[in-house]
TIKE-124817 format. One line per 3 residues: number of its first residue (from 1); their letters; for each residue x, y, z of C-alpha. Coordinates in Angstrom, 1 decimal, always signed. Each point is the difference from the previous one (the first is absolute). Layout:
REM residues N
NUM	a	X/Y/Z; ...
This chain:
REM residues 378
1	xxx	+39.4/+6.3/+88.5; +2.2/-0.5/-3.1; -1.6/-1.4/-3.0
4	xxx	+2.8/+0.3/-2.4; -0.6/-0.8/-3.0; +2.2/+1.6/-2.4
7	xxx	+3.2/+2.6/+1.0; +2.8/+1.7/-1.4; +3.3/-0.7/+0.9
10	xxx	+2.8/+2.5/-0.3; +3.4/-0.6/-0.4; +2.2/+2.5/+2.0
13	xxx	+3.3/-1.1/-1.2; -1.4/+0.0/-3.9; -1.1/+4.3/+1.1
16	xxx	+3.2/+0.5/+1.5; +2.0/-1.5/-3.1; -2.1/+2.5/-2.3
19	xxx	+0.7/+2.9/+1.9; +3.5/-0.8/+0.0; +0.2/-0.5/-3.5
22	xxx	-1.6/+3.5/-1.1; +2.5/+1.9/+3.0; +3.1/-1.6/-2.6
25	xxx	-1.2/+1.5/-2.8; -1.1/+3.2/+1.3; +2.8/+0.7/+2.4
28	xxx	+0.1/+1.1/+3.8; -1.0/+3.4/-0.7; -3.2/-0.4/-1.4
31	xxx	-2.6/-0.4/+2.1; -2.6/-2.9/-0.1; -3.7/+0.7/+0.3
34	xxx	-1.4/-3.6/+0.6; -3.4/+0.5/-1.5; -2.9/-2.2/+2.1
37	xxx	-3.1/+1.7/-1.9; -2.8/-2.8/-0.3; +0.6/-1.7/+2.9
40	xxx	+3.8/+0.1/-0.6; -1.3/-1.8/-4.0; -1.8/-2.5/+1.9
43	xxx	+2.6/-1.4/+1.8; -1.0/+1.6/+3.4; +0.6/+3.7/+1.2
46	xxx	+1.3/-0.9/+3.8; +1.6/-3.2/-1.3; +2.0/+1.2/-2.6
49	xxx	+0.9/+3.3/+1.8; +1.3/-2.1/+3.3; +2.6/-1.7/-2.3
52	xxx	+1.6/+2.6/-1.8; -0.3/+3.3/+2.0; +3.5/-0.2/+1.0
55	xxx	+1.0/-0.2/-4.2; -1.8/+2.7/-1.4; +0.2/+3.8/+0.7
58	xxx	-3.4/+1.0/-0.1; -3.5/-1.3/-0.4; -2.4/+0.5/-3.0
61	xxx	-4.1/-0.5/+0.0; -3.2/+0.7/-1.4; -1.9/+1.4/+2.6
64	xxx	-0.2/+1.9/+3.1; -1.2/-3.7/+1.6; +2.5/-1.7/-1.0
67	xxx	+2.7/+2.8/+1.4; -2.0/+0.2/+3.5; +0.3/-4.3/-0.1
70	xxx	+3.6/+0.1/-0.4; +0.4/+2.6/+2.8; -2.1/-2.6/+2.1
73	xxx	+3.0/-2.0/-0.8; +2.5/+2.1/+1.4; +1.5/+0.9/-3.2
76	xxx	+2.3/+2.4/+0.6; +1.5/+0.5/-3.6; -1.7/+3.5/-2.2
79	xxx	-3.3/-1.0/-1.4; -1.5/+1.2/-3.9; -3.3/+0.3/-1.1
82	xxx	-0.2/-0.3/-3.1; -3.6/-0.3/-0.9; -2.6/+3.1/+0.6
85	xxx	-1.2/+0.7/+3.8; -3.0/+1.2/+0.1; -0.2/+3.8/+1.7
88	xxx	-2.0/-1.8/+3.3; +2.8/-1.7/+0.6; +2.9/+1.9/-0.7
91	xxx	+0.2/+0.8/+3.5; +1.1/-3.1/+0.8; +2.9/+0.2/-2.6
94	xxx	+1.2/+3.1/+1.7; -0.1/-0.9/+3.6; +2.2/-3.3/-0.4
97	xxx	+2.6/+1.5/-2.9; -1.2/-2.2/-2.6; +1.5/+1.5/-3.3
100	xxx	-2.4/+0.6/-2.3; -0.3/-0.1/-3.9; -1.8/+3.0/-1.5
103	xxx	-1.8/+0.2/-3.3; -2.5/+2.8/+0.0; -0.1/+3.7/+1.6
106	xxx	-2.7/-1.1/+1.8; +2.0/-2.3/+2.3; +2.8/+2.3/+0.6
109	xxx	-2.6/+2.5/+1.3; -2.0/-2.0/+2.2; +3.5/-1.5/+1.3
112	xxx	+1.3/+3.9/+0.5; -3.5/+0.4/+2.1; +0.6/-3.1/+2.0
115	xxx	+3.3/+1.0/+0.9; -0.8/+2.8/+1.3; -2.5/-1.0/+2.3
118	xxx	+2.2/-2.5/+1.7; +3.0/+2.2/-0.2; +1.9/-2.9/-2.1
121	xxx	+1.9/-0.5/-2.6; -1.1/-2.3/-3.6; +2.5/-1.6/-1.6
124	xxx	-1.2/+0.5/-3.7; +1.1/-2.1/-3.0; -0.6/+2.1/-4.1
127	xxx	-0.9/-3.1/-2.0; +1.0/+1.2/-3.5; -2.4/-0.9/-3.3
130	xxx	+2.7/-0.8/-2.6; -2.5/-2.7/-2.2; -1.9/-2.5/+2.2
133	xxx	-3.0/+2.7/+0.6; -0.9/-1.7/+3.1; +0.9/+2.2/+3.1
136	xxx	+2.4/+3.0/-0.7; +0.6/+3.7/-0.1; +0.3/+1.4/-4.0
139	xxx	+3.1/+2.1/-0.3; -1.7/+3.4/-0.7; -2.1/-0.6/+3.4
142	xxx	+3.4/-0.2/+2.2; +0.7/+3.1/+0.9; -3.6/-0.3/+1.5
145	xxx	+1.3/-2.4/+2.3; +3.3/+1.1/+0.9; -1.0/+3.4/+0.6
148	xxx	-2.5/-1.1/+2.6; +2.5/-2.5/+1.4; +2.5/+3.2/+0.1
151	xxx	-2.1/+2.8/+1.6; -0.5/-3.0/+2.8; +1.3/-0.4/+3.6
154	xxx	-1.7/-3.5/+0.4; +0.3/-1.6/-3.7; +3.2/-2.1/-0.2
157	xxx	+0.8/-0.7/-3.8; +1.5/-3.5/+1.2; -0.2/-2.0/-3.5
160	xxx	-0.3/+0.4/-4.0; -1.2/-2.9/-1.7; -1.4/-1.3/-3.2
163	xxx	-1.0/-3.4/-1.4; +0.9/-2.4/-3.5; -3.0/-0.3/-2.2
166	xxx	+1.8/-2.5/-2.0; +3.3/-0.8/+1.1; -1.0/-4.1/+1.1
169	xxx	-2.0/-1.1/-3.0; +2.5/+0.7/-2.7; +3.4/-0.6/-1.5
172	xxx	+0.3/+3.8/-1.1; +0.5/+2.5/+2.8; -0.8/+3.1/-2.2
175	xxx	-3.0/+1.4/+1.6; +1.3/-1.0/+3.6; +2.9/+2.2/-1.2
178	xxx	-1.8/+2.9/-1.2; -1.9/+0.0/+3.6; +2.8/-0.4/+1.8
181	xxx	+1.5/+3.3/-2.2; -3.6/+1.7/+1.0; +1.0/-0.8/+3.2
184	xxx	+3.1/+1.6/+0.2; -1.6/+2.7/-1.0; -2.2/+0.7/+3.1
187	xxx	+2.7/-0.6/+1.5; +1.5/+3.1/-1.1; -2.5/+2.3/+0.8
190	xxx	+0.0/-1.9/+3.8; +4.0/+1.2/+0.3; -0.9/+3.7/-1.6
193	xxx	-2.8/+0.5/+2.9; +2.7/-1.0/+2.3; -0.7/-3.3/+1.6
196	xxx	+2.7/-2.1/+1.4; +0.6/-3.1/+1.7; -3.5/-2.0/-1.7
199	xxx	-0.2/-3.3/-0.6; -0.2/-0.8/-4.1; -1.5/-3.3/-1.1
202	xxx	-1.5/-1.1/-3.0; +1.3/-4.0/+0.3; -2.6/-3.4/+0.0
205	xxx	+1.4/-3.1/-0.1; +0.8/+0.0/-3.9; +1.4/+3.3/-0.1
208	xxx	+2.3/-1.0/+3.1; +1.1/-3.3/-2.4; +0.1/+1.6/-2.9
211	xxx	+1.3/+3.9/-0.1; +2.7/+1.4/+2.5; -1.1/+3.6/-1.1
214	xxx	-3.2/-0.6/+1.8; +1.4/-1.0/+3.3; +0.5/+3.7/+1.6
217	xxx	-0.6/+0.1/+3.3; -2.4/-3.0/+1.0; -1.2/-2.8/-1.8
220	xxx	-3.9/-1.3/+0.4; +0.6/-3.9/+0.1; -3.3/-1.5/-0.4
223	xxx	-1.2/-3.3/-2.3; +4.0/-0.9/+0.8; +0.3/-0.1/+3.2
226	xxx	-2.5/-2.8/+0.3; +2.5/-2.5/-2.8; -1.9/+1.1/-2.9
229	xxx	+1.0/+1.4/-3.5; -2.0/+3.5/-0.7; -0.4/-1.7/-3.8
232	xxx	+1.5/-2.6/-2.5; +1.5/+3.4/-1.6; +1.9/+1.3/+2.9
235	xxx	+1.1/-3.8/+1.2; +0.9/+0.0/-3.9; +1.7/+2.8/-0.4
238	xxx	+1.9/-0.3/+3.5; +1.9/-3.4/-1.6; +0.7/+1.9/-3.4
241	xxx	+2.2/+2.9/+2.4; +1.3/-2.7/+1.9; -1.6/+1.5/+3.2
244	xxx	+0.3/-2.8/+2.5; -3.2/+0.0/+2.2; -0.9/-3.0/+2.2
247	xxx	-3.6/+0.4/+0.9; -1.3/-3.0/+2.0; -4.2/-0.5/+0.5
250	xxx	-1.0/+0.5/+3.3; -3.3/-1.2/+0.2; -1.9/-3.1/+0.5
253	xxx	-3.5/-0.3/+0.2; -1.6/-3.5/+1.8; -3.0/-1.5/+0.4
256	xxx	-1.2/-4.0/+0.6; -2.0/-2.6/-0.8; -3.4/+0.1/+1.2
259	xxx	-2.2/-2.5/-1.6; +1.1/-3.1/-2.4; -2.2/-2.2/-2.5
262	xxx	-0.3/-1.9/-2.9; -1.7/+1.3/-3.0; -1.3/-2.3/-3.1
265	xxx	+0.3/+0.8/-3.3; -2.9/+2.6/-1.4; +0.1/+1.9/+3.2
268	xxx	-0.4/+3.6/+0.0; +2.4/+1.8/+2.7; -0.9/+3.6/+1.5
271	xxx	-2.5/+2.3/-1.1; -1.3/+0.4/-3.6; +1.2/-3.5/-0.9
274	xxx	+2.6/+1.6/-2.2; +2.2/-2.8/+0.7; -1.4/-3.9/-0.4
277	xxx	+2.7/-2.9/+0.8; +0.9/-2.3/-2.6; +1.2/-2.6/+2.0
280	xxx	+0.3/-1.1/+3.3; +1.3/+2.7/+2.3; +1.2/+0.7/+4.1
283	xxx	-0.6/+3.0/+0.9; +0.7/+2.2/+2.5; -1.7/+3.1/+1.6
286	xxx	+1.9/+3.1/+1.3; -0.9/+2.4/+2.5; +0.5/+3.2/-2.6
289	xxx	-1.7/+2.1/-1.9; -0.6/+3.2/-2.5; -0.3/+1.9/+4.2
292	xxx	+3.5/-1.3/+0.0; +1.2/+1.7/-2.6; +0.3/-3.3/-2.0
295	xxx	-1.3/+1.5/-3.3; -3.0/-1.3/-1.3; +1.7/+0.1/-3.5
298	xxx	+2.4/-3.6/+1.2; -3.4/-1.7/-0.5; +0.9/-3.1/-2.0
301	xxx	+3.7/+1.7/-0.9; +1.6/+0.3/+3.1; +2.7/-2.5/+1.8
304	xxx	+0.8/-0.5/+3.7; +2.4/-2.0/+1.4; -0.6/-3.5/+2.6
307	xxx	+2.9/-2.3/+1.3; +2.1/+1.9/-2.6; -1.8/-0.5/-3.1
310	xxx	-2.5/+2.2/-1.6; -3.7/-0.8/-0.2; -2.5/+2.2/-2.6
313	xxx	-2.8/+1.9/+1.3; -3.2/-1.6/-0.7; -2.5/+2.5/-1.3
316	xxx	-1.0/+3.1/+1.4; +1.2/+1.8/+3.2; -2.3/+0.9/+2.2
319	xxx	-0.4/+2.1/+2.8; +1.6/-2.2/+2.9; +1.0/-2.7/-2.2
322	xxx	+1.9/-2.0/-2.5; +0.1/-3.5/-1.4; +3.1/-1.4/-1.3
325	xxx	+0.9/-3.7/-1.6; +2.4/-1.6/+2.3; -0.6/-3.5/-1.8
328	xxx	+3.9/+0.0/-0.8; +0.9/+0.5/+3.5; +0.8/-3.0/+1.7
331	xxx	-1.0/-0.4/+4.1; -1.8/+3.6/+0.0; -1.7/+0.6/+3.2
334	xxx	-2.5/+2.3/+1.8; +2.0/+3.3/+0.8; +2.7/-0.5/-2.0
337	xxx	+1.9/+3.1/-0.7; -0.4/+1.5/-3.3; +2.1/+3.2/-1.2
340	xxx	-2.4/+2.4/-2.6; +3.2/+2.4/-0.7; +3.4/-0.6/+0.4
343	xxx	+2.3/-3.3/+0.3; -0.6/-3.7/+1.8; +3.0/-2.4/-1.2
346	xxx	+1.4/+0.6/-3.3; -3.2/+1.5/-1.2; -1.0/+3.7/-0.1
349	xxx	-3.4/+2.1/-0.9; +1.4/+4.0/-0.4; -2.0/+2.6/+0.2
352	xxx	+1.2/+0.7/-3.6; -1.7/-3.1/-0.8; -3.3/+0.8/+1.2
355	xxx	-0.1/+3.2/-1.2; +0.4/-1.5/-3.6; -3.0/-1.9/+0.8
358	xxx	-2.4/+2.5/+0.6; +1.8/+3.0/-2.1; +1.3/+2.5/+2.5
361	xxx	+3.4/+0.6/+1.9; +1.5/-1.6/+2.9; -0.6/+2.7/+1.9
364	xxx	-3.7/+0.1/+0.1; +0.4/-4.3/+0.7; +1.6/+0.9/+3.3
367	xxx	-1.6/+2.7/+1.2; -3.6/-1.2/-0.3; +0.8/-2.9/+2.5
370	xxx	-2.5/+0.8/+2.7; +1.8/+2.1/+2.5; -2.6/-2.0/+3.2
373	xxx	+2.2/-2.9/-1.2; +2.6/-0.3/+2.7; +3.7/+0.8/-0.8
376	xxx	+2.8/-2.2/+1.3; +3.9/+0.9/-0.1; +2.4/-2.7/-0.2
């Protein structure tokens, strides 16, 4: 049975175009890392990595799940954790040459162990603390690392990486600068143990846009690769340098019309009766909800769109469900399509929108659509 109610569509064309756009600026001999953490930012892991395997070099994730999924796939491109593995499971990273960021001394060891015992090789990625204090190896600790990596048959040093703190959320690239010089600085002491032949990245989307410097070997393309801006900054600041990026959206998220009525004036709609009518009102009920990922903070602000014209959300979202006031839309119908995010006509509802709504980032808008909800490439 298929009782779909609400799905994602995913424009192939509209991935492809992005991808295309960021291999101008960065050139043919830097590598792309197309980065499908978060169910590929809520656009769909598989989906998105069907379309544009053949246009980017290599594979970035979150998890050793997500890696294992896109080997289901049959990926054959070089796939990145980025995000910890815990030591149970390192095993797995070993035994299908998943590359793997490291952070702490811990990890290294336990990967070193694991190796080892299965006679394998792990293909290790230093992540660098230059300023974000997330993840990241502190310059004096290095040596730590690289000596270990060094005395080593089965530890491959196969990346050195880092990550902008604040390179998307402002006009003034000083302290992205002063990381990127700590940076080169580990760098350094890499080359003087005597590696060769590693991978260096340090790029996001932004930094890709933005700063050549930061482009090295491989650039991470994430928030960018699915049409959207990393900030208003970085879009900003791209115009000011005359930096020509075309980034088209390449998601739509659907649902219909499941119930229709009239409502008379002094009605109260949806739980808490925070919203009364005051007049006479159609409205319409849609099969959506907070479970969604339709964020309970578009009660009473947020806007979808019917028959190409936008309708306001009626009170609160609930659970399953929202109500809307169609009373402007002439000849609605039962199961008429309605778009939550993205365009129908002339009209559009951005996931920069939404996010101003309820105060966060398009990111977060995107990525807490429900992964259950089924993703469809067009």
């Amino acid at each position: 049975m298929n009782d779909q109610k609400t799905w994602v569509e995913v424009n192939s064309n509209s991935l492809i175009h992005n991808v295309s756009e960021f291999r101008k600026r960065v050139g043919e001999s830097v590598k792309i890392a197309g980065v499908l953490k978060a169910n590929a930012y809520g656009h769909g892991l598989p989906e998105v990595a069907s379309v544009v395997k053949e246009k980017v070099d290599w594979f970035a994730v979150d998890s050793v799940d997500e890696a294992l999924a896109l080997k289901e796939e049959g990926i054959d491109q070089q796939i990145l954790i980025l995000g910890y593995t815990l030591e149970s499971n390192l095993d797995e990273v070993v035994k299908n040459g998943f590359h793997q960021v490291v952070a702490n001394i811990e990890t290294l060891k336990a990967l070193q162990k694991v190796c080892d015992e299965n006679n394998k090789v792990a293909k290790v990625h230093l992540k660098i603390e230059t300023g974000t204090s997330r993840q990241g190896i502190l310059l004096g600790s290095l040596y730590e690392y690289l000596d270990l990596i060094k005395k080593s048959e089965k530890l491959e040093l196969a990346g050195v990486s880092t990550h902008f703190a604040n390179i998307e959320d402002t006009t003034d690239p000083s302290y992205a600068m002063s990381q990127l010089e700590k940076y080169k600085e580990a760098l350094e002491l890499v080359d003087a143990a005597g590696f060769e032949n590693y991978i260096r990245h340090t790029s996001s989307s932004a930094a890709a846009v933005l700063f050549d410097s930061t482009h090295f070997d491989m650039i991470r393309l994430g928030i960018s690769l699915y049409g959207m801006w990393s900030s208003k900054e970085t879009q900003v600041t791209a115009s000011q340098e005359k930096i020509g990026m075309s980034l088209l959206p390449v998601l739509t998220w659907k649902t219909k019309i499941a119930h229709i009525k009239p409502l008379e004036p002094g009605t109260c709609v949806s739980y808490g009766c925070t919203e009364k009518l005051t007049q006479k009102t159609k409205t319409a009920v849609l099969p959506v909800g907070y479970w969604d990922g339709y964020d309970r903070g578009l009660s009473s602000v947020g806007t979808v769109l019917v028959r190409g014209e936008r309708c306001r959300v009626l009170g609160r979202v609930c659970m399953n469900m929202i109500v809307i006031d169609v009373t402007s839309i002439k000849d609605v119908t039962l199961e008429d399509e309605v778009v939550l995010l993205g365009q129908q006509g002339s009209e559009v509802i951005s996931a920069e929108k939404i996010a101003s709504q309820i105060n966060t980032i398009n990111y977060e808008v995107t990525t807490r659509i429900n992964p259950l909800i089924k993703r469809i490439v067009k």
